[in-house]
C-alpha positions in Angstrom: -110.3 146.1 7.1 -107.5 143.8 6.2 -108.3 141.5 2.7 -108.6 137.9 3.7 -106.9 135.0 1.7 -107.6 131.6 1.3 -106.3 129.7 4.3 -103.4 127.0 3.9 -102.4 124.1 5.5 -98.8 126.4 6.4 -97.1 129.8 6.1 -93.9 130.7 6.2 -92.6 133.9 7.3 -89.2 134.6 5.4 -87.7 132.6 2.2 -84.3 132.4 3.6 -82.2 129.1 3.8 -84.5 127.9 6.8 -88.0 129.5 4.8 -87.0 127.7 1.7 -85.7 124.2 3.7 -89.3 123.9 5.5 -91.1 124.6 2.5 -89.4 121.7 0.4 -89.5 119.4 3.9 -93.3 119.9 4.3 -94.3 120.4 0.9 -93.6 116.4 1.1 -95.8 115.8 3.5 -98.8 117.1 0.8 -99.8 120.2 3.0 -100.5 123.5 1.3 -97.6 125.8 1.8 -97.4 130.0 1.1 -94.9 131.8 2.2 -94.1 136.0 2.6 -91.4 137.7 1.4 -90.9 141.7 2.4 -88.7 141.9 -0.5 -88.2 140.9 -4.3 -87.5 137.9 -6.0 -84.0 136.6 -6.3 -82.9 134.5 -8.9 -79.9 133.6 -10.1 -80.2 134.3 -13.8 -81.2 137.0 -14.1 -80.6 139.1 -10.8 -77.5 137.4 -10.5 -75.7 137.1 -13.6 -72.7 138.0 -14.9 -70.7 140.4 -15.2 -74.0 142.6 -13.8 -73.5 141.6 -10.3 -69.2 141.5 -9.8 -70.2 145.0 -9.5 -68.0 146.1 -6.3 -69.5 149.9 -5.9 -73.4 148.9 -6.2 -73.4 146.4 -4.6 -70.2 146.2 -1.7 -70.2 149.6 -1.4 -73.8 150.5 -2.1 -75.0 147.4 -0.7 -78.0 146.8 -3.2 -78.3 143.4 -1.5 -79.3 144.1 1.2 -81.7 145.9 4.1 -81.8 149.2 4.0 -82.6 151.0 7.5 -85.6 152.6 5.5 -87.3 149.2 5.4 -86.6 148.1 8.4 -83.8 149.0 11.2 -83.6 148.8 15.1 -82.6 151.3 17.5 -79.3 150.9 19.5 -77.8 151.8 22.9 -75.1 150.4 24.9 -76.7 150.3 28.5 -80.3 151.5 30.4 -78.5 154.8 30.8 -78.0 155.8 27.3 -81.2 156.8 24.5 -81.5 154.7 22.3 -81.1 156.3 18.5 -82.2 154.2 15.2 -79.6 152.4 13.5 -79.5 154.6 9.9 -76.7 153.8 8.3 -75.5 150.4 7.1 -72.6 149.4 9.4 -72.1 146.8 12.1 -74.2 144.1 10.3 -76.0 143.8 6.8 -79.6 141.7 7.0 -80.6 140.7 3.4 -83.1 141.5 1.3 -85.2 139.2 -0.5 -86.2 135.8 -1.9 -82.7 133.4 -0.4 -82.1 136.4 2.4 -78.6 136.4 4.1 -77.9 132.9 2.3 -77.4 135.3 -1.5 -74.4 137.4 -0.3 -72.6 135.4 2.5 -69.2 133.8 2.3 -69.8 130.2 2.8 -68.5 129.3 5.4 -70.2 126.2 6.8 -69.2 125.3 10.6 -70.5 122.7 12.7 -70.6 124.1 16.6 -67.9 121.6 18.8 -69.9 119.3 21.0 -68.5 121.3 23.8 -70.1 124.9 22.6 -73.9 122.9 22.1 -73.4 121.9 26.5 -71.6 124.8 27.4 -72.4 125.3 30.8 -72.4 121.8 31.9 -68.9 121.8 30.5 -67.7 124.6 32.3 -69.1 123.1 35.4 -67.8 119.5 35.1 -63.9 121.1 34.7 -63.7 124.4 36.5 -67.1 124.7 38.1 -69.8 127.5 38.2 -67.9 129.7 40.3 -65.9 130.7 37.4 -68.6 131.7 35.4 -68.8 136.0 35.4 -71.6 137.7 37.5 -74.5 138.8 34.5 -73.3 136.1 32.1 -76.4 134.0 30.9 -74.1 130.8 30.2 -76.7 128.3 28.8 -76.8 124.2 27.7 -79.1 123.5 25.0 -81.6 121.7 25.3 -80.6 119.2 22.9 -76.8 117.2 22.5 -74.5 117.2 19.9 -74.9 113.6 18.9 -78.8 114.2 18.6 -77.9 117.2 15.8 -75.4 114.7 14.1 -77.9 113.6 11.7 -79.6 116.9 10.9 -75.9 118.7 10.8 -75.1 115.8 8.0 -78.2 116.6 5.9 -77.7 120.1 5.4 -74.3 119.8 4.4 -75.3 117.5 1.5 -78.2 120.0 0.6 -76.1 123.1 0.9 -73.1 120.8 -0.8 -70.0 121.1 1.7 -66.2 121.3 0.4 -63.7 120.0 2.9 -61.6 117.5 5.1 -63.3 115.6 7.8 -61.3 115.6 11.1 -63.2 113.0 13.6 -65.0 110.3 11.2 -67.1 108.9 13.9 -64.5 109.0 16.7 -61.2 108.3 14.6 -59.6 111.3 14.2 -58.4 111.9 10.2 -55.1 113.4 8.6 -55.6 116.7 7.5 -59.0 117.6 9.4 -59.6 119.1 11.8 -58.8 117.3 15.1 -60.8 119.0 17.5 -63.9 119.0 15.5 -67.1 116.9 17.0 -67.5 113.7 15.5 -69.0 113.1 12.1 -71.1 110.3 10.4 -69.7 111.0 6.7 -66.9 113.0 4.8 -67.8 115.7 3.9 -69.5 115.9 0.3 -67.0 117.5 -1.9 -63.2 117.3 -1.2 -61.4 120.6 0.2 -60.6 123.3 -2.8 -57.1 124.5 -3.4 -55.6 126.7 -1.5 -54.0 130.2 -1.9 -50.5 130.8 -1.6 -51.1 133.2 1.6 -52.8 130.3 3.3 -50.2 127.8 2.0 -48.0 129.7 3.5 -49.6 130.4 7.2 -50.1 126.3 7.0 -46.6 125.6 6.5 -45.7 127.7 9.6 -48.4 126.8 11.7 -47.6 123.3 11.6 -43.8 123.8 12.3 -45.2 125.6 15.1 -46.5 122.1 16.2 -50.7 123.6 15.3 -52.9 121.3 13.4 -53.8 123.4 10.0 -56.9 122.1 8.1 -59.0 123.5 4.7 -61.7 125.8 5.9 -65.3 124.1 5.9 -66.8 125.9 2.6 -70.5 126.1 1.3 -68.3 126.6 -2.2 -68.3 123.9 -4.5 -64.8 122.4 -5.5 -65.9 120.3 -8.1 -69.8 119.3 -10.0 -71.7 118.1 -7.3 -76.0 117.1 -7.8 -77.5 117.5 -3.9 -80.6 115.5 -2.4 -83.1 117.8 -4.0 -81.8 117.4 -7.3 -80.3 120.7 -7.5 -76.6 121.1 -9.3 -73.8 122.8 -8.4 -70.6 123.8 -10.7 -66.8 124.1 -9.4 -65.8 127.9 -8.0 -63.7 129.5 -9.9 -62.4 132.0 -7.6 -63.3 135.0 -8.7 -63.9 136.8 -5.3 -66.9 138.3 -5.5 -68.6 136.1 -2.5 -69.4 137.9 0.3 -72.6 140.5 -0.1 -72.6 139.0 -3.6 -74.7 136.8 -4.7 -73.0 133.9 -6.9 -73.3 134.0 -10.7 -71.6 129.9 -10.8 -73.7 128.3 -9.4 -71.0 127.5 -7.0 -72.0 129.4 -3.5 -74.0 127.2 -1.2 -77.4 129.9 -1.3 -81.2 128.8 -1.3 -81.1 129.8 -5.5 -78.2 127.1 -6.5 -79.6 124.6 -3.6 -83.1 124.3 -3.0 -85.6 127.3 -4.4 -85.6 126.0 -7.8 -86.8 122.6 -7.0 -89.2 124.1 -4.4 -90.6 126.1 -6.8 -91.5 122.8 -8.9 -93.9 121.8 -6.0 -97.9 122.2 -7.1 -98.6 122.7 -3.4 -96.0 125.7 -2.9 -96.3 129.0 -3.7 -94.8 132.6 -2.8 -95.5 136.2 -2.5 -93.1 138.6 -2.6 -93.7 142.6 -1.2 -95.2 140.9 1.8 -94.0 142.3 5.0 -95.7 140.0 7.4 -96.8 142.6 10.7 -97.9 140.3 13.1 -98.7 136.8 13.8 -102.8 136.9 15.0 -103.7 134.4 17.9 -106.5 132.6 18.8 -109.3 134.1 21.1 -107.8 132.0 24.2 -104.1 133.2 23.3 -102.6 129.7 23.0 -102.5 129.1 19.1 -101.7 131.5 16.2 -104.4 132.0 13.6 -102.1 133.0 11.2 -100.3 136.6 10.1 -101.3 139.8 8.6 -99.0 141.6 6.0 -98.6 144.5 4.1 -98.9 144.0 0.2 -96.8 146.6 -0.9 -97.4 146.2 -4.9 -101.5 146.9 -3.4 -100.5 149.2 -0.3 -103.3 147.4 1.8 -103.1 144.9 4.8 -103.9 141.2 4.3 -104.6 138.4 6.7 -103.7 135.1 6.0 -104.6 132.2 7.7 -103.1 128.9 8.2 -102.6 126.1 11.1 -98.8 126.6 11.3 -96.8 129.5 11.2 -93.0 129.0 10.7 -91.2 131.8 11.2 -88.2 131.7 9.8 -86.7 135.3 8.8 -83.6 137.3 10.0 -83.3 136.6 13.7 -83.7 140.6 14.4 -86.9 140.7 12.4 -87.9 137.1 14.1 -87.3 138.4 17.6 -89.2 141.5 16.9 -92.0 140.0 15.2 -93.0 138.0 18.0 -92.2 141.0 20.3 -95.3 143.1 18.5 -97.5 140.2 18.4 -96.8 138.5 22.5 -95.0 135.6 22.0 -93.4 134.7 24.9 -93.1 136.9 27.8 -90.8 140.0 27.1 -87.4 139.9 28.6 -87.0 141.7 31.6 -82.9 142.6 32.4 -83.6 144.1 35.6 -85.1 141.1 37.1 -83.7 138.4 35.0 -87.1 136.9 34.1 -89.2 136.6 30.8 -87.6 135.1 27.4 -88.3 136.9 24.2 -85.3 139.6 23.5 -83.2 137.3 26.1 -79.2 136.5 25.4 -78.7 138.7 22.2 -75.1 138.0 21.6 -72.6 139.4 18.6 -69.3 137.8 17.3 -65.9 138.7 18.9 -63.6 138.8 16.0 -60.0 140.3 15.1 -56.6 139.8 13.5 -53.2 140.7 12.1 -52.0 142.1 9.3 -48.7 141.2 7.7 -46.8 143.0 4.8 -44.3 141.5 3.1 -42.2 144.0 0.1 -41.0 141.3 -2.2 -44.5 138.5 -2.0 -46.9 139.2 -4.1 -50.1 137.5 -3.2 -52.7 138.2 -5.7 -55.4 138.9 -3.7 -58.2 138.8 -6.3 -58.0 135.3 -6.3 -60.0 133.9 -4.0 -63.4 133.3 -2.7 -65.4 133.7 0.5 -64.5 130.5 2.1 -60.9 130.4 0.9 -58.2 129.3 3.0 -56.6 127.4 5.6 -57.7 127.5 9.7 -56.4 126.4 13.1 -58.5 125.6 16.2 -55.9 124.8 18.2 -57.3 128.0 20.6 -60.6 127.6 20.5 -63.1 126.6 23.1 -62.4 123.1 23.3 -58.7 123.8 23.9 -58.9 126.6 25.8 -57.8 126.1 29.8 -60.4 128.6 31.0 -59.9 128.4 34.6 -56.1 129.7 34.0 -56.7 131.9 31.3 -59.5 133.9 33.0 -62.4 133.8 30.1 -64.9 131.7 29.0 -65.1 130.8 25.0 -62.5 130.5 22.1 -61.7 131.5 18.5 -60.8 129.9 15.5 -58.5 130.8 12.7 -58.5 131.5 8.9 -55.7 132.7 6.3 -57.1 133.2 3.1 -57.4 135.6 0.3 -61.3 136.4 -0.5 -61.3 139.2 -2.7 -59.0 141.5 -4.3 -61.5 144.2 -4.3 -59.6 147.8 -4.5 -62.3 150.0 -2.8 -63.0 147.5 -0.2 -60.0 145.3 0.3 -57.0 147.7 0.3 -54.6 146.5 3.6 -52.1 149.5 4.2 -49.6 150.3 6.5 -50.5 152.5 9.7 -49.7 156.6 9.1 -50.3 156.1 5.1 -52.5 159.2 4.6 -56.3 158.7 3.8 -56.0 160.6 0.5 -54.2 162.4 -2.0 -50.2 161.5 -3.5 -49.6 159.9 -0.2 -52.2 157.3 -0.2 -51.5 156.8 -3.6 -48.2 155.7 -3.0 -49.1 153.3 -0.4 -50.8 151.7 -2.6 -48.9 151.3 -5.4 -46.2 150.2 -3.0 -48.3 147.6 -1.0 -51.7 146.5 -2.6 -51.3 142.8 -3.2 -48.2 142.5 -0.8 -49.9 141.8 2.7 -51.7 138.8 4.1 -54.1 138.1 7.4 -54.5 136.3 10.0 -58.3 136.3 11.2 -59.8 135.1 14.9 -63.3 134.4 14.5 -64.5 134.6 18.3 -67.2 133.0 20.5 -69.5 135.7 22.6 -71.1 134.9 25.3 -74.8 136.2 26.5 -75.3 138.4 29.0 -78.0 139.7 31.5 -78.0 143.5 29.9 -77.4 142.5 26.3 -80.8 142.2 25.6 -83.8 142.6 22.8 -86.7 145.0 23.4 -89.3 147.5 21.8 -88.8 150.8 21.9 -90.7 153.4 24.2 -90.4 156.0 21.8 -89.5 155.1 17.5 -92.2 153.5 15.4 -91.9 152.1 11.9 -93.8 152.9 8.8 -96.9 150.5 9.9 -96.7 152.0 13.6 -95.4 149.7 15.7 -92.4 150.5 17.7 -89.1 149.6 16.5 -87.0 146.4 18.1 -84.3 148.3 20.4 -81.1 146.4 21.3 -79.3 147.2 24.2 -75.6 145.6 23.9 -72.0 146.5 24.4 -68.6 144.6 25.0 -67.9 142.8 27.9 -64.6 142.1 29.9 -65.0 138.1 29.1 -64.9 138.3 25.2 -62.4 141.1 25.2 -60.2 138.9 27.0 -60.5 136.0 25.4 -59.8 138.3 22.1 -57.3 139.8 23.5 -55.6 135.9 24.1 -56.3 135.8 20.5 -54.1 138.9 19.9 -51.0 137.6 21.5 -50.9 134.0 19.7 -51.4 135.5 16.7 -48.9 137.6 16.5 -46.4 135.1 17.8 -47.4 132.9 14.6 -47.5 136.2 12.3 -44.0 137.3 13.5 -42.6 133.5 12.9 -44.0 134.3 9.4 -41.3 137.2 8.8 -43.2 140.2 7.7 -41.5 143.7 7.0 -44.1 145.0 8.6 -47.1 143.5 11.4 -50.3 145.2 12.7 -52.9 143.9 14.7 -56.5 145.1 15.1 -58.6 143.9 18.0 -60.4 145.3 20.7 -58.8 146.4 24.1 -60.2 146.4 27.8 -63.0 148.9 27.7 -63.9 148.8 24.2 -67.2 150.3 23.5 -70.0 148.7 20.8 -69.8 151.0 17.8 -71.8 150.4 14.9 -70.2 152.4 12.5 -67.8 150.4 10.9 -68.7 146.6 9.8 -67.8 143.7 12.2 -70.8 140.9 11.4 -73.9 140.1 10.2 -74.0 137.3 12.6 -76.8 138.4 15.1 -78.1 135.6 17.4 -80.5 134.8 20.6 -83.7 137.1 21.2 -85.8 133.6 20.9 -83.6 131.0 22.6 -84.3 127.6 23.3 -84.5 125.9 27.1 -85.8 122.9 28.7 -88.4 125.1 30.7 -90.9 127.8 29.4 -89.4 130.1 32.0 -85.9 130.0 30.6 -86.3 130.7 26.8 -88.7 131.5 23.9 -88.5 128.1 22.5 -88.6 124.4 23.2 -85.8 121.8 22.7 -88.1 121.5 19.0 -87.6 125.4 18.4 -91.7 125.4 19.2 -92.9 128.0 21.0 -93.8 127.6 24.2 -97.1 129.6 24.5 -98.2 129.0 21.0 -97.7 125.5 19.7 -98.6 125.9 16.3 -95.5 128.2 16.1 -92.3 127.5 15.1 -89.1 129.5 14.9 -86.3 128.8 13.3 -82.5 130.7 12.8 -79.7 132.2 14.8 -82.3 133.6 17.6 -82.8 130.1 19.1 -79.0 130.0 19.9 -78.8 130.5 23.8 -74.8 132.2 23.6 -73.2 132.6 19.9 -70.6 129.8 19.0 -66.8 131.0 18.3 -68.0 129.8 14.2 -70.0 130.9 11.9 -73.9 130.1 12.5 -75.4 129.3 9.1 -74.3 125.6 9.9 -75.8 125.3 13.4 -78.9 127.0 11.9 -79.2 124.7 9.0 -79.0 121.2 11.6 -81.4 122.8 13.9 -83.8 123.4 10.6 -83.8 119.8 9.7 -84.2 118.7 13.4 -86.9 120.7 13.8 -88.5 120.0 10.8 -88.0 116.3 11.5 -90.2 116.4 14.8 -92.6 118.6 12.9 -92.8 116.0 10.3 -92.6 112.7 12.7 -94.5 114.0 15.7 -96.6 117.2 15.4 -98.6 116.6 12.5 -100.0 113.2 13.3 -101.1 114.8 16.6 -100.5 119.2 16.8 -99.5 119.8 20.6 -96.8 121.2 23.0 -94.0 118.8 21.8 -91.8 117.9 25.5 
């Protein structure tokens, strides 16, 4: 029999960015908040300090940040015909590990979505009409605008504390921004950071080329900065050791430099680490949650503990199969298009080019995750889709990150693998190349779906999550769009040498080799209970006193990076949580 706990006013599920943003939001409201961690505290000092953690072989290679498939893993197939067969090696995408999660070792970069991507199918409708839209593509509007999000997408920039250039200061479009960008109420809180001499150089060329070059949007401090919560930040000093790091500046946007500290501080807050959180337990009529039984691994014994709001709020996988094992929401069905939790998993579509130039040298361990400059002159706001035959749009980025030698060591094609050979490549070429990247949109899609698996069960016994996804002809050609502007700005850039990596017509999903962590859908959000997981107040439908935040409430994935959308759709949620539910609990509509 599981050990009961004390019941609390709230408990979160997760201390991620959104775990550790709802915890500071509604520790102001004076309710008594736990929340469950599966892994270990995080802290800067001393997990985090230096030089221990610019370790590239622990903890790039070795990934000690982050989920190991022993903990937790899913299984994979690309379609109803194949078996599915557990994910057991680190590859396509890295979940974190522990108090911060995903926001400790990612890169920074901080996107809004366009207004555009937030009323996708509308859009397509209004300018080329549904009939364009591919047979088996769940295209989707959320249930919420753009201008609505404004506010929120404003807050968590100052918390997270935001380098860059504002493009559109509410509706006048700005020098140096970005001029396709959706409309914003402020500049952003820190001015852009300095740019490398690769991106300096794509910039130059790019605007010749008549494109609009602007500083990528960067969770990396470019100069002291003190956020809402009190919390301080110091200037990067581009050491390149960003992504699956976690920052030992203070510098990286993360839940340690921005918010946990000063959550911490809160009498009415309080955490457990260990705590892999099993299920959420539901009333005796089915329509609230009770609250959520764990696993104490320090005690190896199950606990239950109660509360009148569940928020949960970790890694969308674990998200989508959490509510999965414990039936919330009705389980998608692909066959018949109907039920909502496991619905419109989607991935990122993402390539580029790689130039090398014999007499440049670009030192390439300056840099930092965010570095550099991007275009979005070809992404989805731009893109004619009716002509070009795809739906969705990429941005662009040119900047060195890291200068990593096991990791980040660009060579030409038909330089051997090993031995004198590969040895000579480098020595010949290792700090001499830039890239070009396309960061891709991807849309959702009637197969690509979240499920539980007939036959794999994790340590606790309940089955594994199984994701059934593969590419499809839409985001390969929208990629493969990609492919021929960028090399027609990479050539104009005069490399000895050019390669280009992205995928071709009838490219299957592999696993193996790292692409992005940035996993999203499973739990979207709709207008009607039939069409997602969620309401337009990430609530869920069937359970009111649930609410679920992160990348599973997005209905297709955006061409950027999500941590932005997912940070705006925190705050929003946690604003109707704060302004509506708790002065009267209910199905928020």
């Amino acid at each position: 029999m599981a050990r009961i706990e004390k019941k609390k006013d709230v408990v979160i599920v997760g201390l991620g960015w959104t775990g550790s943003i709802a915890g500071m939001e509604l520790a102001a409201e004076g309710l008594e908040i736990v929340a469950l961690e599966r892994g270990g505290d995080q802290n800067t000092v001393p997990e985090f300090k230096y030089p221990n953690q610019i370790d590239e072989l622990t903890y790039g290679v070795r990934l000690k940040n982050m989920q190991h498939p022993r903990q937790a893993t899913v299984t994979v197939r690309r379609d109803d015909n194949e078996i599915a067969l557990p994910y057991r090696s680190m590859g396509s995408f890295l979940p974190a590990n522990g108090v911060g999660g995903a926001g400790t070792h990612w890169n920074g970069l901080l996107w809004r979505p366009q207004p555009e991507e937030i009323k996708l199918r509308s859009y397509v409708k209004e300018k080329w009409g549904e009939s364009i839209i591919p047979e088996g593509m769940n295209l989707m509007d959320y249930p919420v605008s753009y201008d609505e999000l404004e506010p929120f997408f404003t807050q968590f920039d100052e918390v997270a504390g935001v380098s860059g250039k504002a493009g559109n200061l509410k509706g006048q479009i700005q020098a140096g921004g970005n001029p396709f960008e959706g409309w914003r109420s402020k500049e952003y809180p820190m001015p852009a950071l300095g740019t490398t001499y690769d991106s300096s150089k794509f910039a130059a060329t790019a605007k010749n080329m008549g494109l609009h070059p602007f500083p990528a949007p960067a969770g990396i401090a470019s100069t002291s900065y003190v956020n809402p919560y009190g919390m301080q930040m110091a200037p990067c000093n581009f050491c390149g050791f960003c992504e699956r790091f976690g920052c030992y500046q203070y510098s990286k946007s993360s839940p340690q430099t921005a918010v946990l500290d000063a959550l911490k501080r809160k009498p009415n807050f309080s955490y457990r680490t260990h705590s892999e959180v099993l299920r959420v337990e539901t009333s005796a009529d089915g329509k609230t949650a009770t609250g959520v039984t764990y696993f104490d691994a320090i005690k190896q014994e199950e606990v239950f503990q109660p509360a009148d709001l569940v928020i949960l709020s970790s890694y969308q996988l674990n998200n989508v199969h959490l509510m999965l094992v414990s039936g919330i929401g009705k389980p998608y069905d692909p066959k018949t298009n109907t039920g909502v939790t496991g619905k419109n998993y989607a991935y990122q579509m993402n390539g580029g080019v790689t130039l090398f130039f014999k007499e440049e040298n670009f030192n390439p361990f300056i840099g930092h995750g965010s570095n550099g400059m991007c275009i979005d002159d070809f992404g989805i706001n731009q893109n004619d889709f009716g002509k070009l035959g795809f739906i969705g749009g990429a941005y662009w980025r040119v900047g060195t990150m890291n200068g990593q030698p096991i990791r980040s060591m660009p060579l030409p094609k038909g330089t051997p693998g090993w031995g004198a050979g590969w040895k000579k490549g480098i020595g010949e070429w290792y700090g001499h190349s830039m890239s070009i990247g396309t960061h891709g949109s991807h849309m959702s899609y009637r197969n690509n779906h979240l499920d539980l698996d007939p036959t794999y069960k994790d340590p606790h016994g309940r089955p594994l999550m199984r994701m059934t996804f593969n590419w499809q002809d839409n985001d390969i050609k929208m990629t493969q769009y990609q492919k021929i502007k960028a090399e027609e700005v990479g050539n104009a850039l005069k490399p000895d040498l050019l390669q280009s990596g992205f995928k071709n017509i009838g490219a299957k999903f592999d696993v193996r080799p790292y692409q992005t962590t940035h996993n999203t859908g499973g739990h979207v959000m709709s207008d009607k209970p039939s069409e997602g997981a969620v309401n337009r107040y990430c609530q869920a439908w069937d359970k009111h006193n649930v609410f679920v935040f992160g990348a599973g409430n997005f209905v297709q994935n955006t061409q950027y990076n999500p941590t932005g959308m997912v940070g705006g759709l925190a705050y929003w949620t946690l604003h109707a949580i704060r302004t509506m539910y708790l002065k009267n609990p209910r199905p928020l509509v």
